[in-house]
C-alpha positions as CSV (number, residue, x, y, z in Angstrom):
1,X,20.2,17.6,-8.7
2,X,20.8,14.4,-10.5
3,X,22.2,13.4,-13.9
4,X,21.9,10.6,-16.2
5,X,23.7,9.1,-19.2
6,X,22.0,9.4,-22.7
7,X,24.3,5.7,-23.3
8,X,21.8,3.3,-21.8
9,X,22.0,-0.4,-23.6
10,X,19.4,-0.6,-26.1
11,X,18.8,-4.6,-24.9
12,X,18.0,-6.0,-21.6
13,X,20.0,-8.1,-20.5
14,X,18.7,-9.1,-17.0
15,X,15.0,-9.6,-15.4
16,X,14.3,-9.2,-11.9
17,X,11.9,-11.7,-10.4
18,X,10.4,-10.0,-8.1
19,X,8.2,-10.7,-4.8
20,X,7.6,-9.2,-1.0
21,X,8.1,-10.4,2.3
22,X,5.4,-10.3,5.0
23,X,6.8,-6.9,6.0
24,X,6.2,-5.4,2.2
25,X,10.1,-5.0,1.2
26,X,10.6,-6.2,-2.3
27,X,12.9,-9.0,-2.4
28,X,14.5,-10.0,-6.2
29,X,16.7,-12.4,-8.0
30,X,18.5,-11.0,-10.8
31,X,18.0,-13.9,-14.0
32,X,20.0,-13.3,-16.9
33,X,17.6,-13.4,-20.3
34,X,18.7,-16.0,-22.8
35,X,18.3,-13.3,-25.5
36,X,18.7,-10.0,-24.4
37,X,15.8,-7.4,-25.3
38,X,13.5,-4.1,-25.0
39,X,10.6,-5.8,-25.6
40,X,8.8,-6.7,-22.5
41,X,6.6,-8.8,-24.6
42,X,9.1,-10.8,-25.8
43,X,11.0,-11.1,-22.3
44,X,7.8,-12.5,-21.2
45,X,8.8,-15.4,-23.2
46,X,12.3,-15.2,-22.3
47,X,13.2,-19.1,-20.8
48,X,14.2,-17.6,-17.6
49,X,11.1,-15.6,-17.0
50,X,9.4,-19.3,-17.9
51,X,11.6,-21.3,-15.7
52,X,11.2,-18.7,-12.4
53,X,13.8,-20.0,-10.1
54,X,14.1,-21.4,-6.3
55,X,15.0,-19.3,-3.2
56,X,15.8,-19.7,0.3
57,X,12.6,-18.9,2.1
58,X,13.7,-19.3,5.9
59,X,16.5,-16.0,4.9
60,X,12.6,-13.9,4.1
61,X,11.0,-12.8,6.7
62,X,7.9,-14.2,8.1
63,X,8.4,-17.1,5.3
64,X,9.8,-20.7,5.2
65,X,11.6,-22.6,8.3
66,X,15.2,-24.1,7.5
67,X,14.2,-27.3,7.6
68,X,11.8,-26.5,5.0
69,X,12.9,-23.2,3.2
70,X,13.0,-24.3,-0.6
71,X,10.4,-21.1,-2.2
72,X,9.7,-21.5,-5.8
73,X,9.1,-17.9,-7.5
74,X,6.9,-17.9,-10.7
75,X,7.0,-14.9,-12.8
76,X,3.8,-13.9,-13.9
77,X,4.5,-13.2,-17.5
78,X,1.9,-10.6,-17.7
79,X,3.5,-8.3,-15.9
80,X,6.9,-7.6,-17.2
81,X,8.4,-4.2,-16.9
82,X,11.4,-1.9,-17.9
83,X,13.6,-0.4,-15.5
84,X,14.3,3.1,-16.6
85,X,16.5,4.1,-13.7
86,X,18.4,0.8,-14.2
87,X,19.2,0.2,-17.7
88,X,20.1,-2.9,-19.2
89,X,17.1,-4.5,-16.6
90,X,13.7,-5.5,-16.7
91,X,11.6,-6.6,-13.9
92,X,8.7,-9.4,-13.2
93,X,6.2,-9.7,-10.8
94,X,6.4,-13.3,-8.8
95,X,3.6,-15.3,-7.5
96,X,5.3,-18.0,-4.8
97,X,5.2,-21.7,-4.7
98,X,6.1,-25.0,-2.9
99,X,6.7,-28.5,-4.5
100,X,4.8,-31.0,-3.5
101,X,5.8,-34.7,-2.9
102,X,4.9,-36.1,-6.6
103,X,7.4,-33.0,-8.1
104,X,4.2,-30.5,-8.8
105,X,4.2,-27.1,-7.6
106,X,1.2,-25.7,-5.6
107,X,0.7,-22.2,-4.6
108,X,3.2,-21.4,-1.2
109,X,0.6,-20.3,1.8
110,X,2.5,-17.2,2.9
111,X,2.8,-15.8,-0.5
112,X,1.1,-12.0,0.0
113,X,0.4,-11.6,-4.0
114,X,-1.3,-15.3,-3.3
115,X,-3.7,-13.8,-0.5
116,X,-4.8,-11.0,-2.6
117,X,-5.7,-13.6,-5.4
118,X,-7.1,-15.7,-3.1
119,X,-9.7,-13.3,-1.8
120,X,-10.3,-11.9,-5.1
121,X,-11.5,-15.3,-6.1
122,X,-13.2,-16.2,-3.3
123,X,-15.6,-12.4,-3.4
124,X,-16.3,-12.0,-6.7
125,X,-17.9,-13.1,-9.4
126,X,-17.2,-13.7,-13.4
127,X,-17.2,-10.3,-14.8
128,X,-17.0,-8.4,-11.9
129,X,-13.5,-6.6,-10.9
130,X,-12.3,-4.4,-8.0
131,X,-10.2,-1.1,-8.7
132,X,-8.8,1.5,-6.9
133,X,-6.6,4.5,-6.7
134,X,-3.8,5.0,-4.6
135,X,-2.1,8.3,-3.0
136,X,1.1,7.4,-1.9
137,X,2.7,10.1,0.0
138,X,6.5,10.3,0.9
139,X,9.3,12.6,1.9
140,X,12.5,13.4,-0.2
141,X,15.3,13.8,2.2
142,X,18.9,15.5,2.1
143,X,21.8,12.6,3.3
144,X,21.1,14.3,6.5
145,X,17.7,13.4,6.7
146,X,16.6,17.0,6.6
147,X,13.2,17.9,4.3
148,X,14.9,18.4,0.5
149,X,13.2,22.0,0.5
150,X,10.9,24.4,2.7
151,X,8.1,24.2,0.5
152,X,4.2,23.7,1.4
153,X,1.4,22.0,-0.7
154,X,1.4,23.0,-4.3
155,X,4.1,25.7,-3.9
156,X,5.9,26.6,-7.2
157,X,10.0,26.6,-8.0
158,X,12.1,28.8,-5.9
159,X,10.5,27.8,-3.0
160,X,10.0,24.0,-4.2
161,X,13.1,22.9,-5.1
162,X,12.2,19.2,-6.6
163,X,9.7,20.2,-10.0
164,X,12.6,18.5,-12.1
165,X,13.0,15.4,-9.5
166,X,9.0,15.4,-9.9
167,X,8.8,15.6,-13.6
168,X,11.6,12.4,-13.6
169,X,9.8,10.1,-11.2
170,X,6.3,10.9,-13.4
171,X,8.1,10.0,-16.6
172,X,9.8,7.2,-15.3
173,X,6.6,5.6,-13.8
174,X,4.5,6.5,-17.4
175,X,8.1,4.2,-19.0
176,X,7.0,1.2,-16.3
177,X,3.1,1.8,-17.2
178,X,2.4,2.4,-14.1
179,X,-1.1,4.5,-14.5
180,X,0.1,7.7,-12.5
181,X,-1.7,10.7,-12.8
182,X,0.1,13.4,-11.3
183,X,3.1,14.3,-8.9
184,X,3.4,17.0,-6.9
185,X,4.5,18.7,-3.5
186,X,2.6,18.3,-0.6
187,X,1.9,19.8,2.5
188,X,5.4,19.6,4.5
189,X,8.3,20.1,3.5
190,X,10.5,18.1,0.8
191,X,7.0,16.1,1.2
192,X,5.6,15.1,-2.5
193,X,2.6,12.8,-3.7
194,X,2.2,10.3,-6.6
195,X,-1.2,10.2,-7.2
196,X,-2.0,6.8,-9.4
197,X,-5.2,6.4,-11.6
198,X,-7.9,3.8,-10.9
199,X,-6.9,-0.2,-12.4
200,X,-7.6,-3.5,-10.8
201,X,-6.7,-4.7,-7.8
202,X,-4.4,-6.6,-8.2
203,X,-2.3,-4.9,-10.7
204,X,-2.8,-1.8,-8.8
205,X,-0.7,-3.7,-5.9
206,X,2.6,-4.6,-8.5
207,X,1.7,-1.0,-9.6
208,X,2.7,0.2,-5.8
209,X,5.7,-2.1,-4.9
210,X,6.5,-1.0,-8.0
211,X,6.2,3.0,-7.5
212,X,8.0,2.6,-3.8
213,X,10.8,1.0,-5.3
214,X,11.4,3.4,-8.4
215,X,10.8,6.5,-5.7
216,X,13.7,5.2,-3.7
217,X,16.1,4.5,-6.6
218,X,15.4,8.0,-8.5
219,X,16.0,10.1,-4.8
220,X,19.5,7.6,-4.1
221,X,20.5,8.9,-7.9
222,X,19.9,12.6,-7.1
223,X,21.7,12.5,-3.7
224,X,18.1,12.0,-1.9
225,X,16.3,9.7,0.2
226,X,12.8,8.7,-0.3
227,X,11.4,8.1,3.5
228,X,8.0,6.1,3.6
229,X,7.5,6.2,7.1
230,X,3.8,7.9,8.3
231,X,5.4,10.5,11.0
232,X,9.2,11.0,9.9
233,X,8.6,14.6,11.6
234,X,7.2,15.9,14.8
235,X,4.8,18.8,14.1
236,X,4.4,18.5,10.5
237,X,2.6,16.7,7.9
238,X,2.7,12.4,8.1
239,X,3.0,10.6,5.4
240,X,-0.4,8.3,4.1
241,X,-1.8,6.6,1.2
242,X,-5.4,7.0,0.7
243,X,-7.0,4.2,-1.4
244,X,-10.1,4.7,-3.5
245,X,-12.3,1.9,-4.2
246,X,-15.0,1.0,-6.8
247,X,-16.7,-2.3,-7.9
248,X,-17.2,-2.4,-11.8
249,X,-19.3,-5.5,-13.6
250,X,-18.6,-5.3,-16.8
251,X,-18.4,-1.8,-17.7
252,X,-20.7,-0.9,-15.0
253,X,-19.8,0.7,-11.8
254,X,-22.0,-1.0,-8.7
255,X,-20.9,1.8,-6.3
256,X,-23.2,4.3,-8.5
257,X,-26.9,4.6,-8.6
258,X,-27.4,8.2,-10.0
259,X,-25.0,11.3,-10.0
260,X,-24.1,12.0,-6.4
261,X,-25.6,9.1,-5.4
262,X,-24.1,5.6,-3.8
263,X,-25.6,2.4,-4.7
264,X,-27.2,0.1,-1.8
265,X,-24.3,-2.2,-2.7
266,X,-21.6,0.6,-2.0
267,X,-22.9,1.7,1.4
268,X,-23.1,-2.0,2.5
269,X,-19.0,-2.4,1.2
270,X,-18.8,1.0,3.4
271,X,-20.5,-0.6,6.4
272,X,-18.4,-3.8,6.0
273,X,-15.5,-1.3,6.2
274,X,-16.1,0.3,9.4
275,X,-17.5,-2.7,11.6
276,X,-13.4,-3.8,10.4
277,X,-11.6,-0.8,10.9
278,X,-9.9,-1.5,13.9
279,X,-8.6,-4.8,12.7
280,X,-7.8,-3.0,8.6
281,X,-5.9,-0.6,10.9
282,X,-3.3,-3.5,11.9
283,X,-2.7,-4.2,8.0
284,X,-3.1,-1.1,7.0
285,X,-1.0,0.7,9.6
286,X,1.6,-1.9,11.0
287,X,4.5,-0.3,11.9
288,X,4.8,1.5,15.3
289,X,5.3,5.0,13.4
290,X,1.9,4.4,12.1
291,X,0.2,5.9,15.1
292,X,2.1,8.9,15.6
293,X,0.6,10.0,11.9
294,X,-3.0,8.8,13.3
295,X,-4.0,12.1,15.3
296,X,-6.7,14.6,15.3
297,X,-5.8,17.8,13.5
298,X,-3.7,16.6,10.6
299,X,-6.0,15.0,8.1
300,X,-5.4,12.3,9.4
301,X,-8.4,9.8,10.5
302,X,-9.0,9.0,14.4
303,X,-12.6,8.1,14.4
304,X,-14.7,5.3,12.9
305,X,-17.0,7.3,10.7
306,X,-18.0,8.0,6.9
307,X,-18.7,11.4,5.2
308,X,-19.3,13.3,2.3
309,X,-16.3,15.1,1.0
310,X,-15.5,14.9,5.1
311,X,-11.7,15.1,5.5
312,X,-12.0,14.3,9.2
313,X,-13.3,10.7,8.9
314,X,-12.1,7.7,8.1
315,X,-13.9,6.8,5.0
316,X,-15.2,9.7,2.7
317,X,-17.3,9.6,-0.3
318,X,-16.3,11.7,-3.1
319,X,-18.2,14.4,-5.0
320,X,-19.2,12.5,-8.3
321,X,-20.7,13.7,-11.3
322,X,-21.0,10.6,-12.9
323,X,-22.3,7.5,-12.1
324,X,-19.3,5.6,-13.4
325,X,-17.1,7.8,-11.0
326,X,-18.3,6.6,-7.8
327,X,-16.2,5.7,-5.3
328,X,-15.1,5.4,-1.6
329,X,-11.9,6.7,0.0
330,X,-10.5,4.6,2.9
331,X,-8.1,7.5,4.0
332,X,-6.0,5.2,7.1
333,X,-3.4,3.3,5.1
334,X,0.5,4.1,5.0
335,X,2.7,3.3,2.8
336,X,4.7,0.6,5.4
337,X,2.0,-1.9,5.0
338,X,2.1,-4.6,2.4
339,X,0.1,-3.7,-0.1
340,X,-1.1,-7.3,-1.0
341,X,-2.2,-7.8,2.3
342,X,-3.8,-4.6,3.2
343,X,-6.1,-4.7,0.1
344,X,-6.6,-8.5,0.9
345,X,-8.2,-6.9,4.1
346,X,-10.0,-4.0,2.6
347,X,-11.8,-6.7,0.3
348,X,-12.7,-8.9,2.4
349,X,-13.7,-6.5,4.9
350,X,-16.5,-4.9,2.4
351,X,-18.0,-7.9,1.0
352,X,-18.6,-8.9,4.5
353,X,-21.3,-5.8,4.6
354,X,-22.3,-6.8,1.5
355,X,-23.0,-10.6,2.2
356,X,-24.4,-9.8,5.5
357,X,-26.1,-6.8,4.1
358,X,-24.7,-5.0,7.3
359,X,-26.7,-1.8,8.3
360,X,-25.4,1.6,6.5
361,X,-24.0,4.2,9.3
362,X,-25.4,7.6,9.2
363,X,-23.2,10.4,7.6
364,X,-21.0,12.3,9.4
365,X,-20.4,15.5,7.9
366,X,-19.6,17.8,10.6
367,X,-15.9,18.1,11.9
368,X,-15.3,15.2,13.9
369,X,-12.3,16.4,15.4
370,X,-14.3,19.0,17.0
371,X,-16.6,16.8,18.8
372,X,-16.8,16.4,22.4
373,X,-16.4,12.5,24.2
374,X,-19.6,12.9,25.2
375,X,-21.1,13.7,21.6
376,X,-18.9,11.0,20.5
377,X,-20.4,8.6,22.5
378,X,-23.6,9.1,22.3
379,X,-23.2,9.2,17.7
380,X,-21.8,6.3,18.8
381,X,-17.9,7.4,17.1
382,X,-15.2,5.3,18.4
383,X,-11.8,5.9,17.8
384,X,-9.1,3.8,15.6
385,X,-6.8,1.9,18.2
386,X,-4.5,4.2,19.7
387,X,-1.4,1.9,18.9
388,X,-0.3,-1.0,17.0
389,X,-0.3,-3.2,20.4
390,X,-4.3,-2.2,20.4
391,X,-4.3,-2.7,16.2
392,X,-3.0,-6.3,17.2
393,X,-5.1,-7.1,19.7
394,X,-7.9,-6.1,17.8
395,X,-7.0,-8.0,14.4
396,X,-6.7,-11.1,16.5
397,X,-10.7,-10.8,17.7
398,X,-12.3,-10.1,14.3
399,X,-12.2,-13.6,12.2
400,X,-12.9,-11.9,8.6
401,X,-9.6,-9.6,8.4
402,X,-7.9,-12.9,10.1
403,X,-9.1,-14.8,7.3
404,X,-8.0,-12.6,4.7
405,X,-4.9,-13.1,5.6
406,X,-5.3,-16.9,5.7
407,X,-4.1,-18.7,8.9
408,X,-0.6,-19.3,8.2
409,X,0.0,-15.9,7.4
410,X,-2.2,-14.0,10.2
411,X,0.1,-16.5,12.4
412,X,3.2,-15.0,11.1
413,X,1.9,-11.2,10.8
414,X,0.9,-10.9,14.2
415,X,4.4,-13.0,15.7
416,X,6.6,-10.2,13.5
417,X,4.6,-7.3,14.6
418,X,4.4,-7.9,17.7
419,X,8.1,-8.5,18.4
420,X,8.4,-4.9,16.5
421,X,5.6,-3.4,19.4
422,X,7.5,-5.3,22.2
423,X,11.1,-4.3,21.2
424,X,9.5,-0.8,21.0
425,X,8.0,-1.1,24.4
426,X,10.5,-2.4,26.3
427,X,14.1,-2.3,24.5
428,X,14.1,1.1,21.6
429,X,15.1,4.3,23.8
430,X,14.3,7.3,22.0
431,X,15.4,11.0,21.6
432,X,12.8,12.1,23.4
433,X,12.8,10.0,26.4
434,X,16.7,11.5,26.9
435,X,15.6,14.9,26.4
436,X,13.0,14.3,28.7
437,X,14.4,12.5,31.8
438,X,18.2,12.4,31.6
439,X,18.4,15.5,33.2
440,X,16.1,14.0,36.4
């Protein structure tokens, strides 16, 4: 299905600084390395990756103006990587800046990595770290845009047709230490998952733009596309990303008081989490396609509820075994948001039921799909907005997901998505509204 040369350059001769846009598409300048290299550790120290270098921020969406578009973008050292489906290239992780009047650079407001740090700083303490575990779902697709194979969750070869394209993509994220645990097929068809293993925050977030990008380049070099979006199909499986979080302190996890049992701590994060949902939803779920994924009957979350091993709610809590295990699973979150910003939110969102010591929901471990709207009324269960007009409007009421995001950039979020709703509203025309009414 794909092939690749055994001649790859020993050396490195190029670093990509790399950073996102408001929408979550990786943006990069190549920077040729003064001393070419395999060594990420000594590309770290590479003059280029030093020196960073100065973009046009007003041609980046949701970023700079033109009368003011000079972007600075500072590698982070730390977080150099080999590109294994690129040879000859390594790759950096970028924090954004501005310079100020006096010459000095200070952190650039709309920068998404920024956020994340921000709100990292601002919730926890010395010692104290935030991790979670990803499951980022996608579909391989012919040139077409048909499913790459027929197969169904954890079918085996003939029927799944992509164990070698699997076996690639986990050895090629293992080469970027990327902490990925497993790949394998989903539920639809051509549909796989790369499950990644719990690490902080916010190295779990290069971690992801990261994966999405490699996904993309290994399916164009086997005659594939990799499709992100949450409903490429009517009638069959969306696409998600579930994100599992736990609060360590040391080497202590918070979320944990005994085996199978969550911490006071945890069920107030899990409380700050669903007063939020409706505003996460809008970072979490911010492009139009979102919603067509966000149906009962799918495994995918419609109601604002938590559960035990409960695959109809929104947020479920794991069996665990161990107290150092414990964790909760956000289940709402596709793969089109930006990752910076949606765990931004998430943070923020649970350490405001920490802080205010919100009161824990009951547990909902009955089928939620299969309740009535009267029994979902009176449990008290409301729904996720229906549509990411209703996300919108609901992350412009709630002040703590707004100021996650940090003014400048909730400005800019809601002004890009909601030209995407209104353009869908009132300009896309789809298949189906032709298949529908032409004939009237």
């Amino acid at each position: 299905m794909y092939s690749q040369s055994d001649d790859r350059p020993l050396r490195c001769e190029m670093v990509e600084a790399r950073f996102t846009d408001l929408l979550g598409r990786v943006k990069a300048m190549a920077l040729p390395l003064s001393a070419p290299s395999d060594d990420p550790a000594r590309i770290a120290e590479d003059p280029a990756v030093a020196a960073g270098i100065t973009v046009d921020g007003s041609s980046v969406a949701g970023y700079a103006s033109v009368e003011n578009s000079d972007v600075h973008v500072a590698p982070d050292p730390k977080t150099v990587f080999l590109l294994p489906y690129h040879p000859g290239r390594a790759a950096v992780h970028c924090d954004l800046e501005v310079r100020g009047p006096g010459g000095e650079y200070a952190p650039f407001p709309l920068s998404p990595r920024g956020r994340l740090k921000a709100v990292l700083a601002e919730h926890l303490s010395e010692g104290q770290r935030i991790e979670i575990k990803p499951e980022l779902e996608f579909y391989l697709l012919s040139p077409e845009g048909k499913p790459a194979d027929a197969a169904k969750y954890l079918d085996v070869y003939p029927q799944d047709e992509l164990p070698q394209h699997m076996d690639r993509l986990y050895s090629t994220l293992k080469e970027m230490n990327i902490p990925v645990e497993r790949v394998h097929h989903e539920n639809g068809p051509g549909q796989v998952e790369a499950e990644l293993d719990f690490a902080p925050i916010l190295s779990q977030a290069d971690h992801l733009f990261a994966a999405k990008a490699a996904v993309r380049a290994i399916a164009h070099q086997a005659g594939l596309r990799a499709s992100f979006l949450p409903k490429p199909f009517a009638g069959i499986a969306g696409s998600g990303m579930h994100i599992h979080l736990r609060m360590f302190e040391g080497e202590r996890n918070l979320f944990g008081e005994r085996p199978g049992q969550l911490s006071e701590l945890a069920g107030r994060f899990a409380a700050g989490l669903l007063a939020h949902a409706s505003a996460l939803t809008a970072v979490c779920n911010p492009s139009v396609n979102s919603y067509k994924r966000l149906v009962p009957g799918q495994e995918a979350p419609v109601y604002i509820c938590w559960g035990e091993r409960n695959r109809s709610a929104l947020l479920r809590v794991p069996l665990f075994t161990e107290v150092n295990r414990a964790d909760l699973e956000f289940r709402s979150p596709d793969a089109t948001a930006n990752f910076y910003l949606a765990l931004a939110a998430l943070v923020s969102a649970g350490m405001d039921g920490v802080r205010k010591k919100l009161p824990v929901p009951e547990l909902r471990n009955e089928n939620v799909y299969a309740l009535s709207p009267a029994e979902l009324e009176r449990l008290d269960i409301s729904p996720l907005p229906g549509n990411l007009g209703e996300a919108l409007d609901a992350l412009e009421r709630d002040e703590v997901v707004m100021g996650a995001l940090g003014e400048q950039v909730a400005e800019r979020f809601l002004e890009l998505h909601r030209a995407s709703w209104d353009e869908y509203l009132h300009q896309a025309v789809t298949d189906w509204e032709m298949e529908t009414y032409d004939g009237i």
